[in-house]
C-alpha positions as CSV (number, residue, x, y, z in Angstrom):
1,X,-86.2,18.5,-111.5
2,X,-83.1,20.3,-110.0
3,X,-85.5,21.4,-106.8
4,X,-87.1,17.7,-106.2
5,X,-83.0,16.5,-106.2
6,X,-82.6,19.2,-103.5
7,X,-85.0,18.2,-101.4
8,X,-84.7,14.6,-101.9
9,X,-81.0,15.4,-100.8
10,X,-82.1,17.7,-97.9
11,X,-84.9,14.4,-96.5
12,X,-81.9,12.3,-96.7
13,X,-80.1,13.9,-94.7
14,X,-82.2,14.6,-92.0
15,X,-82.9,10.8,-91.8
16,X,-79.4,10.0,-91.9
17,X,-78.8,12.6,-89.6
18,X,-81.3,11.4,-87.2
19,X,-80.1,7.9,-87.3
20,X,-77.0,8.8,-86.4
21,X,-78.3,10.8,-83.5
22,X,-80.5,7.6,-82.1
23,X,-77.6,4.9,-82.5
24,X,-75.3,7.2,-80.4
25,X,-78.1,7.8,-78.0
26,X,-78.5,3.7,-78.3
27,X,-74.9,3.4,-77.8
28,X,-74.0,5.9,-74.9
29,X,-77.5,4.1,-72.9
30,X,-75.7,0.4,-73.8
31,X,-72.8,2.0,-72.1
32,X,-73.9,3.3,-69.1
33,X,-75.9,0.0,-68.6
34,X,-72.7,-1.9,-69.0
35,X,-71.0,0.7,-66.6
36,X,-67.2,1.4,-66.4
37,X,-64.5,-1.6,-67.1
38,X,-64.1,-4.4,-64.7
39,X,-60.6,-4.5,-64.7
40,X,-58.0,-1.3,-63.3
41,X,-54.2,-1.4,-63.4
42,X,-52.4,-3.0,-60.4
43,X,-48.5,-2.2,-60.2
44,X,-48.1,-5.4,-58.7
45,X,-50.4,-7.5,-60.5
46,X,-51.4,-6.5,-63.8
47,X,-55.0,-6.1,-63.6
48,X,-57.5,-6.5,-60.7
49,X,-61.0,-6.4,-60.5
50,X,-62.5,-3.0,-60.0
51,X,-64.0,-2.6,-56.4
52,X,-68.1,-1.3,-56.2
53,X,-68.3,-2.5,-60.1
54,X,-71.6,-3.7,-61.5
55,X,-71.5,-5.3,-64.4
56,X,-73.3,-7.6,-66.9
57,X,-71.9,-10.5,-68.9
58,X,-73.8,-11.4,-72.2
59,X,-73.6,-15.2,-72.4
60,X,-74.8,-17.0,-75.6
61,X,-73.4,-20.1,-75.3
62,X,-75.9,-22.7,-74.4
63,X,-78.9,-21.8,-76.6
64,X,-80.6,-18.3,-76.0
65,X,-78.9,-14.8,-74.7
66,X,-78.9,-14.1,-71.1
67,X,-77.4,-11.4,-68.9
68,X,-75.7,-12.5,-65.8
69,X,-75.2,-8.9,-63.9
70,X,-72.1,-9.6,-61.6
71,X,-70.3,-7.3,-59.0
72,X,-67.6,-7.0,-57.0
73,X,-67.6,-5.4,-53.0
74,X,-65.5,-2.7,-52.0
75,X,-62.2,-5.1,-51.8
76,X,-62.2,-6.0,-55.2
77,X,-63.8,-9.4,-54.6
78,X,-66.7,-10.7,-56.8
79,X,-69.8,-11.2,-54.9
80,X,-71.5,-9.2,-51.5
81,X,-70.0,-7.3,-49.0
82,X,-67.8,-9.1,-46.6
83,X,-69.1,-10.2,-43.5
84,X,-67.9,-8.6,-40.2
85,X,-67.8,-11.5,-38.2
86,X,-67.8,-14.5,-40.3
87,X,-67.4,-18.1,-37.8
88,X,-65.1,-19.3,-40.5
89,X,-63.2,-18.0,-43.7
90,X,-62.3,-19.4,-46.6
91,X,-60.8,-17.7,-49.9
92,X,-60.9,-19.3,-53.3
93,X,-57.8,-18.5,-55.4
94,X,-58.3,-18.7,-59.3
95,X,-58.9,-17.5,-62.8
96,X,-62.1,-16.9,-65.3
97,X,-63.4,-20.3,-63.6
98,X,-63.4,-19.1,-60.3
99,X,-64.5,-15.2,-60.8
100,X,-67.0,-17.2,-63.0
101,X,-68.9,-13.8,-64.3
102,X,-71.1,-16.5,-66.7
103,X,-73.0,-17.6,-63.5
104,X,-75.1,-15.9,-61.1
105,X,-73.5,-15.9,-57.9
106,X,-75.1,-18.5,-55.9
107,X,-74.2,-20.8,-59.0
108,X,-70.8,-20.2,-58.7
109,X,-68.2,-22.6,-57.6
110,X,-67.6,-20.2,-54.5
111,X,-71.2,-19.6,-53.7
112,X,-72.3,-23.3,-54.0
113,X,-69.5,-24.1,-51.8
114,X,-70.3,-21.3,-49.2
115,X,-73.4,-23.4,-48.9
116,X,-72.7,-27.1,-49.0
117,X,-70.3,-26.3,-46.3
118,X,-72.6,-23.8,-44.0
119,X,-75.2,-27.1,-44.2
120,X,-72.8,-29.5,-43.2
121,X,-71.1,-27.7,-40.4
122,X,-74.1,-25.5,-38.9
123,X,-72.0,-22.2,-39.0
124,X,-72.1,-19.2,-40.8
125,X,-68.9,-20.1,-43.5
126,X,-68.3,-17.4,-45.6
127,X,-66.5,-18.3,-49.2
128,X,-64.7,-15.1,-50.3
129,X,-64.2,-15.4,-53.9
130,X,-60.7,-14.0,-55.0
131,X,-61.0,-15.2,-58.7
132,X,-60.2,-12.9,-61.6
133,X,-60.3,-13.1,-65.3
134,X,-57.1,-14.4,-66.8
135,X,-55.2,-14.9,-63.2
136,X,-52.2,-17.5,-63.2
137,X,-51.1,-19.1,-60.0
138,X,-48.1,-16.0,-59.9
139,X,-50.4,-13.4,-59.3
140,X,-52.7,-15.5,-56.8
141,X,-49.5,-16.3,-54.7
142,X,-49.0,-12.3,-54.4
143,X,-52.3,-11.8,-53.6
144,X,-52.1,-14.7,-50.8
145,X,-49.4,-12.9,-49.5
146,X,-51.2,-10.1,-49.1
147,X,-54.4,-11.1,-48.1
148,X,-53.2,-13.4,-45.3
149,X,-53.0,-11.2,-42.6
150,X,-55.6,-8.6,-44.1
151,X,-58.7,-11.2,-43.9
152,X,-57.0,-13.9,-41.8
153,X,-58.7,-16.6,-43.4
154,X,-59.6,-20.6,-41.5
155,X,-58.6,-22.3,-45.1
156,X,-57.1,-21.7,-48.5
157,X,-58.2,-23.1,-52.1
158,X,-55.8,-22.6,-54.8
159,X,-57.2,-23.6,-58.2
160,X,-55.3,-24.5,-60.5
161,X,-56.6,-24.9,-64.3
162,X,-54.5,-27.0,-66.9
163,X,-55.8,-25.7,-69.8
164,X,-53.1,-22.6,-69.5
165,X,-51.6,-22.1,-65.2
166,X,-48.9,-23.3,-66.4
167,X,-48.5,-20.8,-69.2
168,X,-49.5,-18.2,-67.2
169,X,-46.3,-18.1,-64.8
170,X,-44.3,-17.6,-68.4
171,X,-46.5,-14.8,-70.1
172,X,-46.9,-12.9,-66.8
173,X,-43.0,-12.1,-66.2
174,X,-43.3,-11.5,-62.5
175,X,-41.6,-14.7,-61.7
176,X,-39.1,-16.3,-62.6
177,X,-36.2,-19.2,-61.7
178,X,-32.5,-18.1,-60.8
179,X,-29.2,-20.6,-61.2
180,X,-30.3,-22.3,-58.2
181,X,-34.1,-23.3,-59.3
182,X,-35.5,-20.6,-56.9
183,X,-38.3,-18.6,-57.4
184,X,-37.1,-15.0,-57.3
185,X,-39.2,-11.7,-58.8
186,X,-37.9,-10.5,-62.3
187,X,-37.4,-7.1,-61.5
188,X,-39.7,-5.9,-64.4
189,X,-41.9,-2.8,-63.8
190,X,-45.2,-4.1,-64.5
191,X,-47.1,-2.2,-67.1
192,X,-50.8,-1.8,-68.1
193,X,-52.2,-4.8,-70.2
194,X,-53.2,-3.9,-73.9
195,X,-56.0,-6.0,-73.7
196,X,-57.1,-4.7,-70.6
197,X,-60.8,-3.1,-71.2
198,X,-60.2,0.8,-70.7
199,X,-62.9,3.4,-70.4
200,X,-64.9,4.0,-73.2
201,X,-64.4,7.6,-73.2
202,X,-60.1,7.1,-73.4
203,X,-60.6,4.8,-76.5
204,X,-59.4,6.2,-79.7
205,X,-62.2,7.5,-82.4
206,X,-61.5,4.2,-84.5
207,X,-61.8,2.0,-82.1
208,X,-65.6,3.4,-80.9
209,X,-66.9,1.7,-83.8
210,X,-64.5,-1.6,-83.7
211,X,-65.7,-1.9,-79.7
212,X,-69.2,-0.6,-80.0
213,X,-71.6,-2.1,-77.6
214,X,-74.0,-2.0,-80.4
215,X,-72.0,-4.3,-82.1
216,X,-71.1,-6.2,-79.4
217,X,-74.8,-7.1,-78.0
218,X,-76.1,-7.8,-81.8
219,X,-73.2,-9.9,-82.3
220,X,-74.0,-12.0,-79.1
221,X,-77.9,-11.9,-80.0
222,X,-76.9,-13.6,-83.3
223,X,-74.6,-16.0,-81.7
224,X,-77.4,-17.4,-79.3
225,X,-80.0,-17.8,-82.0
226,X,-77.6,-19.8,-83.5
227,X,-77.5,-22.0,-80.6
228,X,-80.9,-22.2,-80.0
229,X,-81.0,-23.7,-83.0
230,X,-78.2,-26.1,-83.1
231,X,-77.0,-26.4,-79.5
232,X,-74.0,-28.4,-80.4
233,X,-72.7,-27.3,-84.1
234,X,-70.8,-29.4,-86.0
235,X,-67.0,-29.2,-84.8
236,X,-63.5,-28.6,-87.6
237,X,-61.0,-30.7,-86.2
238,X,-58.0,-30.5,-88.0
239,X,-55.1,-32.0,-85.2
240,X,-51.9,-31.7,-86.9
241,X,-52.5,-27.8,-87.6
242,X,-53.9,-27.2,-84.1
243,X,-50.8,-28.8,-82.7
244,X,-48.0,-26.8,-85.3
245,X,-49.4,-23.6,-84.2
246,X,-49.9,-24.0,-80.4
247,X,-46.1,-25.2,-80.2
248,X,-45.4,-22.7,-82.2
249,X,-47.0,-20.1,-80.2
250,X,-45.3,-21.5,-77.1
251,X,-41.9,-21.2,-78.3
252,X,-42.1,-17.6,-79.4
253,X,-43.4,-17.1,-75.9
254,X,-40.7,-19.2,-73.9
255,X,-38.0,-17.2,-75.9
256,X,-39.4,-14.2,-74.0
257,X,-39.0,-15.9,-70.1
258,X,-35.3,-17.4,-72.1
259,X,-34.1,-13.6,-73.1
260,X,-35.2,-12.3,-69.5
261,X,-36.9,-10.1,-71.4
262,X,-39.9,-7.6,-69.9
263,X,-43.4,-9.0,-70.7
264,X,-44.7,-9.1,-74.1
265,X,-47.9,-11.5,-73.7
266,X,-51.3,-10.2,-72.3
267,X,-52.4,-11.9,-69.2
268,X,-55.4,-13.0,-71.0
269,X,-53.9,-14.6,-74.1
270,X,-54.8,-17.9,-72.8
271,X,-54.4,-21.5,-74.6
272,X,-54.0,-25.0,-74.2
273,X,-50.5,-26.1,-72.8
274,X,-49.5,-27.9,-75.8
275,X,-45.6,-28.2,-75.2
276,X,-46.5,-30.1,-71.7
277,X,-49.1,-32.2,-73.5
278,X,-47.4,-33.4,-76.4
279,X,-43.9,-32.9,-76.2
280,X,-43.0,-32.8,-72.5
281,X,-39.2,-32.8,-72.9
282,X,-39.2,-29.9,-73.9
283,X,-37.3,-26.6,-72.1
284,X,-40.3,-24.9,-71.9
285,X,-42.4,-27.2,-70.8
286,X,-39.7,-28.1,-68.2
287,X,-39.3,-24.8,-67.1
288,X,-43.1,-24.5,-66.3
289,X,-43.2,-27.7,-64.4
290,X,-40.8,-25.8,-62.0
291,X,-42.3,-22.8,-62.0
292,X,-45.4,-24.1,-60.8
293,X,-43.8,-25.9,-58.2
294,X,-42.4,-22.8,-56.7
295,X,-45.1,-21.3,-56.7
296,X,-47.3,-24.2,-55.2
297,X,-44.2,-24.5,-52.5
298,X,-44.3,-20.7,-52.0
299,X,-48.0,-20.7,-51.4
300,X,-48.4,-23.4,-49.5
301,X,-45.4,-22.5,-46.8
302,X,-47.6,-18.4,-46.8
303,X,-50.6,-20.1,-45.1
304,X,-48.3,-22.8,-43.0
305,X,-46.4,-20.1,-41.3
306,X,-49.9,-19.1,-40.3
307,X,-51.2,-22.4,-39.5
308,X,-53.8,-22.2,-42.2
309,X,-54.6,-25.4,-43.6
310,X,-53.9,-25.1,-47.7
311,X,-55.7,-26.9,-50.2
312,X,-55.1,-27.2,-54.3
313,X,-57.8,-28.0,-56.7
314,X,-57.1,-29.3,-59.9
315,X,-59.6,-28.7,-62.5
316,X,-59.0,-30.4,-66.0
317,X,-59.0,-28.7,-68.9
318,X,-62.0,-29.4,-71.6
319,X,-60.0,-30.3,-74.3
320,X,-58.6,-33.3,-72.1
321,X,-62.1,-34.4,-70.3
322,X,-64.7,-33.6,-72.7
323,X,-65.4,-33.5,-77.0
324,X,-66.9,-30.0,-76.3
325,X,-63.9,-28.1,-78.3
326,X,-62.7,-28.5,-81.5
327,X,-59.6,-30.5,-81.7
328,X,-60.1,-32.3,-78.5
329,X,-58.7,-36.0,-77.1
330,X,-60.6,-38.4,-79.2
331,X,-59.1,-36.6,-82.0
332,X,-55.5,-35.7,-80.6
333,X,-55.3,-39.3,-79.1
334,X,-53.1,-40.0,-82.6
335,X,-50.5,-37.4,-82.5
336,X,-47.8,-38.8,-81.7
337,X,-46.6,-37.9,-77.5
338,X,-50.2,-37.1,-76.5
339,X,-51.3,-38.0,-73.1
340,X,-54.7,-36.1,-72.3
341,X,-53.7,-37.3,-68.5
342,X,-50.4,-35.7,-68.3
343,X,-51.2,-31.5,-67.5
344,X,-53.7,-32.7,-64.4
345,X,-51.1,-35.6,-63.8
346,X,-48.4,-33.6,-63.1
347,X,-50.4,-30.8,-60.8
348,X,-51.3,-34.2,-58.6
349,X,-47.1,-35.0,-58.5
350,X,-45.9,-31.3,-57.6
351,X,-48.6,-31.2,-54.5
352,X,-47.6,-35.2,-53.4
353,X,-44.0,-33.9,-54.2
354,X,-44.6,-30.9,-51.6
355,X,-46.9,-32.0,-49.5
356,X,-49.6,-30.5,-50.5
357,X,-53.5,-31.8,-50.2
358,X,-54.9,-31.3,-53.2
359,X,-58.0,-32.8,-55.3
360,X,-57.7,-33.7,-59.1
361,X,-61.4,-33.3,-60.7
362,X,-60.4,-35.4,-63.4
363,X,-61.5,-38.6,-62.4
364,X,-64.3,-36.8,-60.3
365,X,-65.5,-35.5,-63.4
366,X,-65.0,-38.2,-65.7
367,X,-67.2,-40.4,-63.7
368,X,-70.5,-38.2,-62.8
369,X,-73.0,-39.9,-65.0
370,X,-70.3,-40.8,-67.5
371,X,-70.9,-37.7,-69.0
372,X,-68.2,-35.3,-68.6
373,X,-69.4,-32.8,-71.5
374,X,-72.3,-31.8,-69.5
375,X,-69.8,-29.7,-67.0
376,X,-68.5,-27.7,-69.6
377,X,-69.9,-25.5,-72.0
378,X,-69.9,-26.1,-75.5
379,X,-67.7,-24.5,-78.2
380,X,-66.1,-22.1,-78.1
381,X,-66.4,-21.6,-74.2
382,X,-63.8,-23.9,-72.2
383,X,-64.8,-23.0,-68.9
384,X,-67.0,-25.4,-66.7
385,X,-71.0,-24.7,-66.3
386,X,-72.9,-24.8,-63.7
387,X,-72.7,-28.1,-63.0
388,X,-69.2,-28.7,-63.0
389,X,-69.1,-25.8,-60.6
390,X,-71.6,-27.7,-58.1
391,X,-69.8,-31.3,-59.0
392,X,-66.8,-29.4,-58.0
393,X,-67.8,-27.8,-54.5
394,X,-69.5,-31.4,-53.8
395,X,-65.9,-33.0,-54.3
396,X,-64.1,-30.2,-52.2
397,X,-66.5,-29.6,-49.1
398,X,-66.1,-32.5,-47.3
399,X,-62.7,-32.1,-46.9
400,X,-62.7,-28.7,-46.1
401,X,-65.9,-29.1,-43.7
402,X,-63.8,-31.2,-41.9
403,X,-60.9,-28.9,-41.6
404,X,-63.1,-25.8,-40.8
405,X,-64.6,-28.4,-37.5
């Protein structure tokens, strides 16, 4: 009895052993497939996008997995190489909307544009798209700066999301307003993000199991079955609670800018700008409004010294536009100081206020086929889709076909 315990012992663990073995091997082939991380450390920014990367986003929010391989050229910018002699130049300025790594390039705001406005001006347009993955306006305005002379563009875009640009300025702690109301660095040395993705290989041993790929690719595979089942789950709306915590959440990171304090916030702990949207008297929400205008004004006066015509597009968040999200305007409409208007609103009054041309999607949006929730994705995804992307570049290229003539 004693032998046959022995050798059931010894089969079991050569089996275990052997599973182990073929999940590693699984694992270590998920990872070279994913390649290295997307994002590097940028002493002046944060995080950029790593140049010559390949990489594939799992997407499982609109009813079946799908792998969107996206790269970025050898300057850091999503999509091909840059031409060498484009007739005109354009560079898109943004965040996770922009960069859009959920969409194949030519269904990219960027690359739709690129095309509308190649057909309606006859020449070869090239789109560059500068967007990155948790970018605030701050960081775009330093990369404008630098990217002026480098790629002397014929037009800039600056988009601007509500759902969190305004936040962003805050969190980031590059910026910030001295006694006069001007914008003026913060003197902070800029450290590596803690949510940054790192190298596999750096990570600690307990984290190999918490950010297996494994894990990752069968959690995704299980969230898109879901949705091919039920598209558009049933959404927990609980208003009161949702508003508590996200003003909450605001204040704690306010007292941050307040103190003068280094950052504390990842650049990719985005949320909804709930202080401007429901209590807009606030000091935070105040403070932001400004913010954004000096960096709108700084922006905009980069590409005038150059003569480079300077656009702003507003894109509104989901929450406001669509019932996509839980919590959103139909059910926010009764707490009390809500205005689902008021974040793209107030974009449109800092570029009148400067001077700036800018379109506000909202309306746009809010109009296509009085169905605004087909431009988004559904929960828990707030970015736009595919359509709002094209809906987007069909609002914007007239007027920058126009300006490119």
């Amino acid at each position: 009895m004693a032998g046959k315990a022995l050798t059931w012992l010894r089969d079991g663990a050569i089996m275990l052993g052997i599973s182990v073995a073929l999940l590693a091997l699984l694992e270590l082939g998920l990872r070279v497939y994913m390649g290295p991380p997307a994002f590097e450390f940028d002493s002046e920014l944060i995080a950029a996008l790593t140049p010559n990367a390949s990489k594939i986003y799992l997407r499982s929010v609109d009813g079946g997995p799908r792998f969107v391989r996206w790269e970025t050229n050898s300057e850091g910018f999503r999509g091909p190489p840059l031409l060498a002699s484009p007739e005109r130049r354009v560079i898109v300025y943004g965040d996770s909307n922009v960069q859009a790594r959920f969409s194949m390039q030519e269904q990219t705001f960027t690359g739709q544009l690129q095309r509308l406005l190649r057909e309606s001006t006859s020449r070869k347009v090239e789109v560059i798209n500068a967007g990155v993955v948790g970018y605030g306006p701050d960081q775009n305005l330093i990369r404008l700066e630098k990217d002026v002379e480098r790629y002397s563009p014929n037009l800039v875009v600056f988009h601007v999301f509500t759902e969190n640009d305004f936040g962003d300025i805050v969190r980031n702690r590059l910026f910030e307003l001295d006694a006069d109301g001007e914008l003026v660095p913060t003197g902070h040395e800029v450290t590596a993000d803690a949510r940054m993705p790192q190298s596999w290989w750096s990570r600690p041993t307990g984290e190999l199991l918490s950010n297996s790929m494994i894990s990752i690719f069968a959690t995704t595979f299980m969230r898109a079955r879901a949705r091919a089942v039920d598209p558009r789950p049933v959404l927990d709306h609980d208003p009161e609670d949702f508003v508590e915590k996200r003003l909450r959440q605001h204040e704690r990171e306010f007292e941050v800018y307040r103190a003068h304090a280094p950052r504390k916030y990842s650049m990719f702990s985005d949320h909804y700008e709930a202080d401007i949207a429901f209590a807009p008297e606030r000091e935070s929400s105040r403070i932001k409004r400004a913010l954004l205008k000096a960096v709108l004004a700084r922006a905009s006066a980069v590409a005038a010294e150059r003569s480079i015509p300077f656009l702003v597009v507003i894109q509104p968040t989901s929450r406001d536009l669509t019932t996509n999200l839980p919590n959103h305007h139909e059910t926010l409409a009764g707490v009390e100081g809500y205005d689902r208007r008021r974040l793209d609103r107030w974009v449109a009054e800092l570029c009148d206020e400067l001077g700036i041309e800018a379109v506000n999607l909202f309306d746009t949006f809010e109009a296509i086929g009085d169905d605004p929730n087909a431009l988004y994705f559904a929960a828990p995804d707030p970015h736009w889709n595919e359509a709002g992307q094209l809906a987007a570049a069909e609002a914007v290229a007239p007027l920058i076909a126009n300006a490119l003539r």
